[in-house]
mmCIF file of the N, C-alpha and C atoms, coordinates in Angstrom:
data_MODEL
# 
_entry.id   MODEL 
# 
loop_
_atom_site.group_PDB 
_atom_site.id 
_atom_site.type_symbol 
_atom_site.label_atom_id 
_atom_site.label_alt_id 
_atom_site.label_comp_id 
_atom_site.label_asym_id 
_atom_site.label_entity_id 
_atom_site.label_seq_id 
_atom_site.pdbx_PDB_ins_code 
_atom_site.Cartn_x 
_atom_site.Cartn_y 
_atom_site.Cartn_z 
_atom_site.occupancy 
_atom_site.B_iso_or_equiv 
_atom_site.pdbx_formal_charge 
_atom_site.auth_seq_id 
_atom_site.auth_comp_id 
_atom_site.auth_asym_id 
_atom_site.auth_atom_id 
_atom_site.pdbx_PDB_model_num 
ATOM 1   N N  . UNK A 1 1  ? 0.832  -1.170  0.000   1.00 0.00 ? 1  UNK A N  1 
ATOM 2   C CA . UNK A 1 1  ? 0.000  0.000   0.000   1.00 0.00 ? 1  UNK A CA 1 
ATOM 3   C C  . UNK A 1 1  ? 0.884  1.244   0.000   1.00 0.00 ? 1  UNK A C  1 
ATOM 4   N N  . UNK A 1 2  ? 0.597  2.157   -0.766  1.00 0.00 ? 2  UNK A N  1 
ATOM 5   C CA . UNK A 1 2  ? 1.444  3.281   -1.386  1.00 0.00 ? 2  UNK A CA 1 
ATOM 6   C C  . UNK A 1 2  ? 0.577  4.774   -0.114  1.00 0.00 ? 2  UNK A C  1 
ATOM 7   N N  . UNK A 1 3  ? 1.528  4.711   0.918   1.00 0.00 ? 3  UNK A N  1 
ATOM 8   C CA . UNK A 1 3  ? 1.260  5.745   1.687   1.00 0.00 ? 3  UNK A CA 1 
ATOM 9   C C  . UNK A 1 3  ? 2.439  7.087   1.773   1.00 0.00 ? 3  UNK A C  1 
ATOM 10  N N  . UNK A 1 4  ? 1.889  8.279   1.790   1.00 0.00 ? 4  UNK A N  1 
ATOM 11  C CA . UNK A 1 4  ? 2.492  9.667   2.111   1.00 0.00 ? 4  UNK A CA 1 
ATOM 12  C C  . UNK A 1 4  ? 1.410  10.347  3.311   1.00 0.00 ? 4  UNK A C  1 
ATOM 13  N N  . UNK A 1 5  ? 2.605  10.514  4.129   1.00 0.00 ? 5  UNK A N  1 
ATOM 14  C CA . UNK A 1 5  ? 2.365  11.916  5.427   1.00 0.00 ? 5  UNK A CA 1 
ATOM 15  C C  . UNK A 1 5  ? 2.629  13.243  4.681   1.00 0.00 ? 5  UNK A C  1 
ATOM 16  N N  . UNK A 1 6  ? 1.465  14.057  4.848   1.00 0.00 ? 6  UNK A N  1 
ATOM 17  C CA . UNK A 1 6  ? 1.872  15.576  4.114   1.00 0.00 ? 6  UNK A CA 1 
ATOM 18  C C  . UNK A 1 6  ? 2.531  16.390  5.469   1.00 0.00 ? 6  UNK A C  1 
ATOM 19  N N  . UNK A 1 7  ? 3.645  16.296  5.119   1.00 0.00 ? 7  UNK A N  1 
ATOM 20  C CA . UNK A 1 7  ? 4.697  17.229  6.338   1.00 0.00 ? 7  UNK A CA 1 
ATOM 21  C C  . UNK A 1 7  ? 3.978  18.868  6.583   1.00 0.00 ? 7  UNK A C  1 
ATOM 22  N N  . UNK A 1 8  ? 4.368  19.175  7.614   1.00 0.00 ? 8  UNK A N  1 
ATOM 23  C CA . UNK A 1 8  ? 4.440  20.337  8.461   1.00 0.00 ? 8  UNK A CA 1 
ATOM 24  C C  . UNK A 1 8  ? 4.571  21.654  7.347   1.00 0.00 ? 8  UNK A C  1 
ATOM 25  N N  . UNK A 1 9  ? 3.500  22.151  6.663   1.00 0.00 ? 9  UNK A N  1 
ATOM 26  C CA . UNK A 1 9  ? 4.181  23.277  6.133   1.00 0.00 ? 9  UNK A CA 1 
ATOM 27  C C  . UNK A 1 9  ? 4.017  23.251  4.817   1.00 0.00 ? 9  UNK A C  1 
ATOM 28  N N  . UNK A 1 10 ? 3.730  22.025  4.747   1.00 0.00 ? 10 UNK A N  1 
ATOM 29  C CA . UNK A 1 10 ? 4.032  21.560  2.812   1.00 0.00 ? 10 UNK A CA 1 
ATOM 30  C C  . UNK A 1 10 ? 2.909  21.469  2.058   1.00 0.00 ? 10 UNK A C  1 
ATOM 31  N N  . UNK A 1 11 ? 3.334  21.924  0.847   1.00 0.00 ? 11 UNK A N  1 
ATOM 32  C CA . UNK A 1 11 ? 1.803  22.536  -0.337  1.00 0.00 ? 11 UNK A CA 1 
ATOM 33  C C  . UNK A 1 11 ? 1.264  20.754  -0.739  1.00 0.00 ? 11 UNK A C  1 
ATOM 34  N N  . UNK A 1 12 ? 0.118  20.660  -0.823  1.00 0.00 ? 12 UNK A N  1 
ATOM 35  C CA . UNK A 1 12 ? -0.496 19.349  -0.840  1.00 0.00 ? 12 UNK A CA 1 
ATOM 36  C C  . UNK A 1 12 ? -0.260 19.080  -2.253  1.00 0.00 ? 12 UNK A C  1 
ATOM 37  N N  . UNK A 1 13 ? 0.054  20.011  -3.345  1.00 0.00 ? 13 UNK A N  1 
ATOM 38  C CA . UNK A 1 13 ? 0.349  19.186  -4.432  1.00 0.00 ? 13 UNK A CA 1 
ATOM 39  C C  . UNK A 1 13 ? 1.392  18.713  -4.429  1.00 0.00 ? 13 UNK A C  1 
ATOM 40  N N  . UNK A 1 14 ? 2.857  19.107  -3.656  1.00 0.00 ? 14 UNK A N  1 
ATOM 41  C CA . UNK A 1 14 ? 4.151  18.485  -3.588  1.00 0.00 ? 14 UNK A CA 1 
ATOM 42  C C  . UNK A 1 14 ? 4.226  17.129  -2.919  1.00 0.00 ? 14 UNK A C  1 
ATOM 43  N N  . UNK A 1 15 ? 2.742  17.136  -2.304  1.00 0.00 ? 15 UNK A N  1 
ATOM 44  C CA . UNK A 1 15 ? 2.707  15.736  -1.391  1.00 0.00 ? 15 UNK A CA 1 
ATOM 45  C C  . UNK A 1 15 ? 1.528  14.859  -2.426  1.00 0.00 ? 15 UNK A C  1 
ATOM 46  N N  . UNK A 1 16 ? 1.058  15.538  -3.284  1.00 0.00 ? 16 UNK A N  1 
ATOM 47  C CA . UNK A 1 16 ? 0.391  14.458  -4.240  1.00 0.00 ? 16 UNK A CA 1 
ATOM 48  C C  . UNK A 1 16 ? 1.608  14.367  -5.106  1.00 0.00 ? 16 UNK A C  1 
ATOM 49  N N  . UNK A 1 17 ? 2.851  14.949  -5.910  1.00 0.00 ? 17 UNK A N  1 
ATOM 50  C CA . UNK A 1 17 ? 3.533  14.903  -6.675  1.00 0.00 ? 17 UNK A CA 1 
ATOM 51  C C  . UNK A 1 17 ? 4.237  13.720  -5.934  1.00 0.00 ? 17 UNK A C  1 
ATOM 52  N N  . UNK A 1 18 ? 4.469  13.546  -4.985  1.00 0.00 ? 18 UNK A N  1 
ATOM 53  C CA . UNK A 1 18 ? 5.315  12.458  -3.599  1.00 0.00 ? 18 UNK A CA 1 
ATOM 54  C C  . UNK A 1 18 ? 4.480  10.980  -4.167  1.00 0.00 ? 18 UNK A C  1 
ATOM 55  N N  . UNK A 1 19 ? 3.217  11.301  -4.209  1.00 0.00 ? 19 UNK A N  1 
ATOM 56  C CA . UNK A 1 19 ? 2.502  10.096  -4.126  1.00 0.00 ? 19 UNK A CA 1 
ATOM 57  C C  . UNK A 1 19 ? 2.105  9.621   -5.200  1.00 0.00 ? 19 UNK A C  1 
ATOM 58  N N  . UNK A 1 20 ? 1.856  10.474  -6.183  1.00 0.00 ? 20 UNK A N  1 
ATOM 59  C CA . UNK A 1 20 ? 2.358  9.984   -8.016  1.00 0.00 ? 20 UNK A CA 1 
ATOM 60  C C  . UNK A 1 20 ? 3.587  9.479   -8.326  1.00 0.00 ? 20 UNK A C  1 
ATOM 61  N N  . UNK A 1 21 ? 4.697  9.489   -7.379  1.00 0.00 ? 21 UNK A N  1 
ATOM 62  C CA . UNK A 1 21 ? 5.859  8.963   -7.995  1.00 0.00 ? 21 UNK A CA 1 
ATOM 63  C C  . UNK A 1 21 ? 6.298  7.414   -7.052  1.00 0.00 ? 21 UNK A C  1 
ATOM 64  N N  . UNK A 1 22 ? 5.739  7.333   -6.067  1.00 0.00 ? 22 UNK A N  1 
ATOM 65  C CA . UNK A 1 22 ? 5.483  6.146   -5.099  1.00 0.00 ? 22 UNK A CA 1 
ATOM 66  C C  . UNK A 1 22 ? 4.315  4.991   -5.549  1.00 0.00 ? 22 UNK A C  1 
ATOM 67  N N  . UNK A 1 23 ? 3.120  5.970   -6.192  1.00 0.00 ? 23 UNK A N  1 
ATOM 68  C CA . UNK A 1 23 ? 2.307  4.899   -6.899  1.00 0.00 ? 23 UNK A CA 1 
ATOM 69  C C  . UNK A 1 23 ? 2.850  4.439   -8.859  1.00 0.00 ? 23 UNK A C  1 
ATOM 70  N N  . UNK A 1 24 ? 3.990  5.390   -9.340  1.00 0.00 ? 24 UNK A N  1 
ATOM 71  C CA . UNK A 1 24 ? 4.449  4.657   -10.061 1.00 0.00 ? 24 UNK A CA 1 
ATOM 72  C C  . UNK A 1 24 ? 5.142  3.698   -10.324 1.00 0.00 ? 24 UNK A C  1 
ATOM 73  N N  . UNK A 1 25 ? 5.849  3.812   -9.047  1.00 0.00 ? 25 UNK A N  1 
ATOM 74  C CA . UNK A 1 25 ? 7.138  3.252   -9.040  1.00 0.00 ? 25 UNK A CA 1 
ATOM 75  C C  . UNK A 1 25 ? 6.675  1.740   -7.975  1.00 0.00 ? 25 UNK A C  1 
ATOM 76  N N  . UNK A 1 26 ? 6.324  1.303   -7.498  1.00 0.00 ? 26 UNK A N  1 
ATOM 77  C CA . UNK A 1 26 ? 4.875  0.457   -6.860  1.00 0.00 ? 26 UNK A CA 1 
ATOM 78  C C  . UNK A 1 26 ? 4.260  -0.309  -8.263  1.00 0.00 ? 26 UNK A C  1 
ATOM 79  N N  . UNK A 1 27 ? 3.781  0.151   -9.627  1.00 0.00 ? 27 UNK A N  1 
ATOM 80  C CA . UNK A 1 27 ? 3.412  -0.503  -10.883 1.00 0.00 ? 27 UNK A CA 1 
ATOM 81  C C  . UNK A 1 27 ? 2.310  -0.814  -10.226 1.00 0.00 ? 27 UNK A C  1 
ATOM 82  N N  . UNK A 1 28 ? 1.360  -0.294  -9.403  1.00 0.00 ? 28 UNK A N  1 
ATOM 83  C CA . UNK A 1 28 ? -0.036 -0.504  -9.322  1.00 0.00 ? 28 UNK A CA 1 
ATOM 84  C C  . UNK A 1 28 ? -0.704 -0.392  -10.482 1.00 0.00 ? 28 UNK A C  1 
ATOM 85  N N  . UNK A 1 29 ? -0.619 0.852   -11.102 1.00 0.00 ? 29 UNK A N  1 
ATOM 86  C CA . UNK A 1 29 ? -1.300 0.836   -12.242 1.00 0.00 ? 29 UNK A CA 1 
ATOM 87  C C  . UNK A 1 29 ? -1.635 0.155   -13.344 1.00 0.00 ? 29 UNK A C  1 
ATOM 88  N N  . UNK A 1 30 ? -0.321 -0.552  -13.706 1.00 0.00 ? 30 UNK A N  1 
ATOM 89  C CA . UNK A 1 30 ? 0.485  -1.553  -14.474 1.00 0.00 ? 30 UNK A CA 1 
ATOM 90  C C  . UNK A 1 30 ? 0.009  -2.697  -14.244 1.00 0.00 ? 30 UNK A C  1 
ATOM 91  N N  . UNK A 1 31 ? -0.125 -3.336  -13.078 1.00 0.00 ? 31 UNK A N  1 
ATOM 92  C CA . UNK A 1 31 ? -0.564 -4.009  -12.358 1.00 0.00 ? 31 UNK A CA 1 
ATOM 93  C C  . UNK A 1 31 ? -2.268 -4.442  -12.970 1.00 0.00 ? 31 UNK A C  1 
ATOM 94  N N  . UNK A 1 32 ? -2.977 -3.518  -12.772 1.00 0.00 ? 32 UNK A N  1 
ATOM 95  C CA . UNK A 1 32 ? -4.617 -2.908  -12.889 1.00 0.00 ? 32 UNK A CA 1 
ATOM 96  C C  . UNK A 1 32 ? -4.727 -3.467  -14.379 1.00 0.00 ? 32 UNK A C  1 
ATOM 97  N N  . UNK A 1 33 ? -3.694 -2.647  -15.359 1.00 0.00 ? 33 UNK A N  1 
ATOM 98  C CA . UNK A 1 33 ? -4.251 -2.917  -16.120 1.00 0.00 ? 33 UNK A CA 1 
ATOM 99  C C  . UNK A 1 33 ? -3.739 -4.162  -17.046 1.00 0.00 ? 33 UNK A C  1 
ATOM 100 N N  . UNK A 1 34 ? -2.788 -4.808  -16.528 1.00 0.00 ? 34 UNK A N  1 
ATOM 101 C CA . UNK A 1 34 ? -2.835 -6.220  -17.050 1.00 0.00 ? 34 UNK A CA 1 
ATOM 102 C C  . UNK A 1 34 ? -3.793 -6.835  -16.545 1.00 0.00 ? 34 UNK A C  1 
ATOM 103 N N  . UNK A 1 35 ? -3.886 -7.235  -15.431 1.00 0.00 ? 35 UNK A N  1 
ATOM 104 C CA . UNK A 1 35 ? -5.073 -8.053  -14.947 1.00 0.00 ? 35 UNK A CA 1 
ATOM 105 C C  . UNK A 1 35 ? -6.916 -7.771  -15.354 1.00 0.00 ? 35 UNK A C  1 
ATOM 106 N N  . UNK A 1 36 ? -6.958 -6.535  -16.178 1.00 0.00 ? 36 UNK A N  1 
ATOM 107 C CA . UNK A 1 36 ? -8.258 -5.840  -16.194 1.00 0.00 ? 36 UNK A CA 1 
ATOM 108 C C  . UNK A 1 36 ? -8.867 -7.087  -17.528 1.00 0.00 ? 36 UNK A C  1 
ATOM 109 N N  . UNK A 1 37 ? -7.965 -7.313  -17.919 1.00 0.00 ? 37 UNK A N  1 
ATOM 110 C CA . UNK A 1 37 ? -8.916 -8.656  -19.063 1.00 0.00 ? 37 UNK A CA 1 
ATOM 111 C C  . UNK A 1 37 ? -8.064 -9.831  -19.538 1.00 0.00 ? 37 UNK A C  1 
ATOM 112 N N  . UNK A 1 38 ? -8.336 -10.952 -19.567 1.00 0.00 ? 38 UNK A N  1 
ATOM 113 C CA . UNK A 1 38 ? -7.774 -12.164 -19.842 1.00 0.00 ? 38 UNK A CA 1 
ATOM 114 C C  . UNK A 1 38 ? -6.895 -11.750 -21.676 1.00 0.00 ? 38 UNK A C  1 
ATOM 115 N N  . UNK A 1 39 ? -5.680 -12.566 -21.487 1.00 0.00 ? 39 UNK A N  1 
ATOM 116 C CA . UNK A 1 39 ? -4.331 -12.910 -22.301 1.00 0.00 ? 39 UNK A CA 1 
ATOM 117 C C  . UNK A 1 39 ? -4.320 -14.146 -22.620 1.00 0.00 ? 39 UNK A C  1 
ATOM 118 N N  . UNK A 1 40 ? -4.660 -14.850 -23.663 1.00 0.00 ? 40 UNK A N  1 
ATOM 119 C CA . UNK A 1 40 ? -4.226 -16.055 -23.876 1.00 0.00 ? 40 UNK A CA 1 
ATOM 120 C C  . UNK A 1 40 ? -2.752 -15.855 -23.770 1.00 0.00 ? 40 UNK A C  1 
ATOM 121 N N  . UNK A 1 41 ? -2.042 -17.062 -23.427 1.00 0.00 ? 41 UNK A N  1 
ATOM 122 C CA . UNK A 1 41 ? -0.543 -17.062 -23.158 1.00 0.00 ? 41 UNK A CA 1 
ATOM 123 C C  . UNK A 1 41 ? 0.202  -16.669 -24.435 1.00 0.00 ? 41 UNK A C  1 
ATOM 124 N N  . UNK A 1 42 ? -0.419 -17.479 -25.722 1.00 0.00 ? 42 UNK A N  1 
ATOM 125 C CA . UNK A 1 42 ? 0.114  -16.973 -27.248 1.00 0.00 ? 42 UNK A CA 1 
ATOM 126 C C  . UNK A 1 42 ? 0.490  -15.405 -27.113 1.00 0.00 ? 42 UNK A C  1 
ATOM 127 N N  . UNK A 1 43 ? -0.735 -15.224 -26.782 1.00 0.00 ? 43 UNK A N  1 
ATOM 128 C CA . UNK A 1 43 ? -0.944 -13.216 -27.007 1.00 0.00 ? 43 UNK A CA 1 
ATOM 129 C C  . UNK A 1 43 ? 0.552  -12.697 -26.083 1.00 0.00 ? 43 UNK A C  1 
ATOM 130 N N  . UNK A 1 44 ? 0.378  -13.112 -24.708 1.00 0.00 ? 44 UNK A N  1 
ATOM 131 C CA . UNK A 1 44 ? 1.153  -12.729 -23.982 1.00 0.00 ? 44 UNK A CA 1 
ATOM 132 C C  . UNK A 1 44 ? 2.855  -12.595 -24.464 1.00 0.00 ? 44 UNK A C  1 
ATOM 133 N N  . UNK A 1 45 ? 3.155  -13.854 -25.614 1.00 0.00 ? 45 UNK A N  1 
ATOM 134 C CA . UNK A 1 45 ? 4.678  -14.514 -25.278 1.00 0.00 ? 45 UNK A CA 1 
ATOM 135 C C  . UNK A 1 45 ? 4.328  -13.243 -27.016 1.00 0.00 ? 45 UNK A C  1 
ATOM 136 N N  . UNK A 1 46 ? 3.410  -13.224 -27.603 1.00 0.00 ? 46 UNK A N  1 
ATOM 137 C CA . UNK A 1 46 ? 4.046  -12.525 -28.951 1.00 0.00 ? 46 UNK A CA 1 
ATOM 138 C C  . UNK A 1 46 ? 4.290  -11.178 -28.392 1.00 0.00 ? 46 UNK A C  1 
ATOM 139 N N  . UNK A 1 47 ? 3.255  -11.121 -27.395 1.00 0.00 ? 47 UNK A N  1 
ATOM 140 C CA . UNK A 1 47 ? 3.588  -8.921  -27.050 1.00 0.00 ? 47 UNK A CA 1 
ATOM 141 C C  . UNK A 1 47 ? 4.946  -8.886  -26.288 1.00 0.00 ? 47 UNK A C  1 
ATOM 142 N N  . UNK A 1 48 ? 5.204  -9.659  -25.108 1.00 0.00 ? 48 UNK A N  1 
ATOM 143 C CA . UNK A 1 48 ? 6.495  -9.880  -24.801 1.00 0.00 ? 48 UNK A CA 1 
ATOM 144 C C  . UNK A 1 48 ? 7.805  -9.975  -26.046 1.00 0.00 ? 48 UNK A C  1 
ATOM 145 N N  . UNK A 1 49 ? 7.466  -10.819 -27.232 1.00 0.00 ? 49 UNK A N  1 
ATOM 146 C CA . UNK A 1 49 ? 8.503  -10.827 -28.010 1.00 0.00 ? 49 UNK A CA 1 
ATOM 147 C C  . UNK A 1 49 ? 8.262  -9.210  -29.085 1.00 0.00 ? 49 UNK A C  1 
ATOM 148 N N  . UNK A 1 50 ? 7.350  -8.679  -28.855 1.00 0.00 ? 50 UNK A N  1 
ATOM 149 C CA . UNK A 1 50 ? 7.657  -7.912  -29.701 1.00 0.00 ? 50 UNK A CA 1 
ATOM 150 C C  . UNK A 1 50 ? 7.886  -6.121  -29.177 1.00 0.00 ? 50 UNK A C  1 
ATOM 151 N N  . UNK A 1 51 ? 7.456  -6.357  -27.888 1.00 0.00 ? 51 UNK A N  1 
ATOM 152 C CA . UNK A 1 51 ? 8.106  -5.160  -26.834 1.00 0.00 ? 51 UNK A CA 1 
ATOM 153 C C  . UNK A 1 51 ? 9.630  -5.178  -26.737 1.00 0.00 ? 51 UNK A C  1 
ATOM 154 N N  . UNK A 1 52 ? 10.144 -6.813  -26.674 1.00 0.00 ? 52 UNK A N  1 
ATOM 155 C CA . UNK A 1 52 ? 11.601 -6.712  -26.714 1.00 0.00 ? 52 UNK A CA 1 
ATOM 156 C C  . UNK A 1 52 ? 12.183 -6.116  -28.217 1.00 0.00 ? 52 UNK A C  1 
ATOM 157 N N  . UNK A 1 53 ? 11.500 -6.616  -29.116 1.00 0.00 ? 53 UNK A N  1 
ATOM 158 C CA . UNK A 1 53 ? 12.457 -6.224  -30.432 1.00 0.00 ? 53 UNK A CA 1 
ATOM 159 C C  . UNK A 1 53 ? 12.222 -4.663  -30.533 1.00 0.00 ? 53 UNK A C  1 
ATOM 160 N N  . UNK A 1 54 ? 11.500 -4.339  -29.975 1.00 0.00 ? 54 UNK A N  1 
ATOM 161 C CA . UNK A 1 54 ? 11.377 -2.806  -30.191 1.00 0.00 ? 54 UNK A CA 1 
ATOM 162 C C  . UNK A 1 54 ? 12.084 -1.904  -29.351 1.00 0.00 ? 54 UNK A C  1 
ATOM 163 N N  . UNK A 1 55 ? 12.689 -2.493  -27.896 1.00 0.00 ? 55 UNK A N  1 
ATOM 164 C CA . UNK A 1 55 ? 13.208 -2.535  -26.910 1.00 0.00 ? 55 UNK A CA 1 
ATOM 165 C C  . UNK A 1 55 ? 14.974 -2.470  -27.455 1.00 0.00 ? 55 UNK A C  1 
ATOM 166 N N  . UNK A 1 56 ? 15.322 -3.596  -28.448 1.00 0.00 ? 56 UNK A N  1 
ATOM 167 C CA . UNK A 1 56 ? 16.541 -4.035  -28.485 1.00 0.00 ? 56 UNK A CA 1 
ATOM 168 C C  . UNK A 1 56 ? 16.794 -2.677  -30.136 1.00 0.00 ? 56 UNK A C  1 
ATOM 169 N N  . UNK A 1 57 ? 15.840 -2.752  -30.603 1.00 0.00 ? 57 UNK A N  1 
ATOM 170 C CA . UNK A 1 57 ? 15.772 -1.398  -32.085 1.00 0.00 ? 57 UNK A CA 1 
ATOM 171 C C  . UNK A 1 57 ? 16.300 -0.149  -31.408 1.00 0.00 ? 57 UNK A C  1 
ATOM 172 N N  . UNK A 1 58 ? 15.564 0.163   -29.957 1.00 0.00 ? 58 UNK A N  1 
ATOM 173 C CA . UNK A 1 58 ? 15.752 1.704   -29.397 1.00 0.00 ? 58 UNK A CA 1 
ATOM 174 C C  . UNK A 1 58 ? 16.967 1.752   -28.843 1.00 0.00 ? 58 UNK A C  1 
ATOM 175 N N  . UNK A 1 59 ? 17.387 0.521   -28.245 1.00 0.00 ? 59 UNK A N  1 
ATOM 176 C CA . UNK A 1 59 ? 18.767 0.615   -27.699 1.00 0.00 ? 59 UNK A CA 1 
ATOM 177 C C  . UNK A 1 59 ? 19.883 0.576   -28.758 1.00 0.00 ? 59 UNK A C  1 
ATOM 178 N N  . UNK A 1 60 ? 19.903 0.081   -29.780 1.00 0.00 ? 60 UNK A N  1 
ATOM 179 C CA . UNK A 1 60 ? 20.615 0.190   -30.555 1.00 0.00 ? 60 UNK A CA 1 
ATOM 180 C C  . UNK A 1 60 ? 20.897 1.058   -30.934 1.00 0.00 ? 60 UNK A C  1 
ATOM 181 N N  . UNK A 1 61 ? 19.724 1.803   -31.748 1.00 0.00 ? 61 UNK A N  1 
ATOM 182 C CA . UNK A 1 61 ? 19.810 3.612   -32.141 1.00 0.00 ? 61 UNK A CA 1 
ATOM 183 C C  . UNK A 1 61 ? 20.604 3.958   -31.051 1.00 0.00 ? 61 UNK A C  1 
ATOM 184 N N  . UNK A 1 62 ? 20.003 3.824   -29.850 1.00 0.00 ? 62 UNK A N  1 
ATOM 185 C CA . UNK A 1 62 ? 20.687 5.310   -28.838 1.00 0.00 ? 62 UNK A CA 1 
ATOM 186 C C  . UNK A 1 62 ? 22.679 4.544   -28.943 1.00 0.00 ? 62 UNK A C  1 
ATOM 187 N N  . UNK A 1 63 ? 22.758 3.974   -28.950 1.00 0.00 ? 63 UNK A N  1 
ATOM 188 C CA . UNK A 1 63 ? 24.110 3.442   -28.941 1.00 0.00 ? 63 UNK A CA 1 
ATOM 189 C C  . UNK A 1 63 ? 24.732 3.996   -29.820 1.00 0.00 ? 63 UNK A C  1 
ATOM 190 N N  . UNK A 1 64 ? 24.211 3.748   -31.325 1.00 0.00 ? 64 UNK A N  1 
ATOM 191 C CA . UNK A 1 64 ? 24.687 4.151   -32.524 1.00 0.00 ? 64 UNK A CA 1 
ATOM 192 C C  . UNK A 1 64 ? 24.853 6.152   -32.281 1.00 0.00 ? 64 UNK A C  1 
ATOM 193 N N  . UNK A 1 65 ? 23.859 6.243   -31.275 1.00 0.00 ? 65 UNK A N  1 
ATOM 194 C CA . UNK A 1 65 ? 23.848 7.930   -31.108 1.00 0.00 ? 65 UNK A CA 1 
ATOM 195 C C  . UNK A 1 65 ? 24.998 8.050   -30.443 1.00 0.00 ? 65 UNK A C  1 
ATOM 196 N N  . UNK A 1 66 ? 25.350 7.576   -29.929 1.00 0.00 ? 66 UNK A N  1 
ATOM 197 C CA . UNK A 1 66 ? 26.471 7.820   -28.928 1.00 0.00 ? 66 UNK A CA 1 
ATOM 198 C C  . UNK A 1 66 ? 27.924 8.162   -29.458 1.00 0.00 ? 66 UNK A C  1 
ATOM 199 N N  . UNK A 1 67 ? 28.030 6.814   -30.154 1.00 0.00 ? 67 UNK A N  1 
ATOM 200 C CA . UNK A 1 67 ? 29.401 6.920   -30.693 1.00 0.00 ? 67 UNK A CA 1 
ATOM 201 C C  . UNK A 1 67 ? 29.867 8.472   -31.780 1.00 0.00 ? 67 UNK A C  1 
# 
């Protein structure tokens, strides 16, 4: 469970900005919305394989940026 104390003094959006970055980083959301509707496993292993190749395309570019 993704909890923040709003300190002594402090503007409540800096303590919602606190708690947007605790509930991202947590993957609740992420979480929500995989589980929100059934994946046959097929579906699952092709989006997995094709998040990676798109994954391994971007890293490449930025590499190639580098040099």
């Amino acid at each position: 469970m993704v909890e923040v104390t709003v300190r002594k003094d402090e503007p409540l959006e800096r303590a919602l900005r606190r708690f947007k970055k605790k509930y991202e980083k947590a993957g609740i959301l992420k979480d929500i919305k995989r589980t929100a509707y059934y994946l046959k496993p097929s579906e699952e292993r092709r989006i997995k394989r094709s998040k990676a190749k798109r994954r391994l395309r971007r890293n490449a570019t930025l590499e190639l940026n580098r040099r």
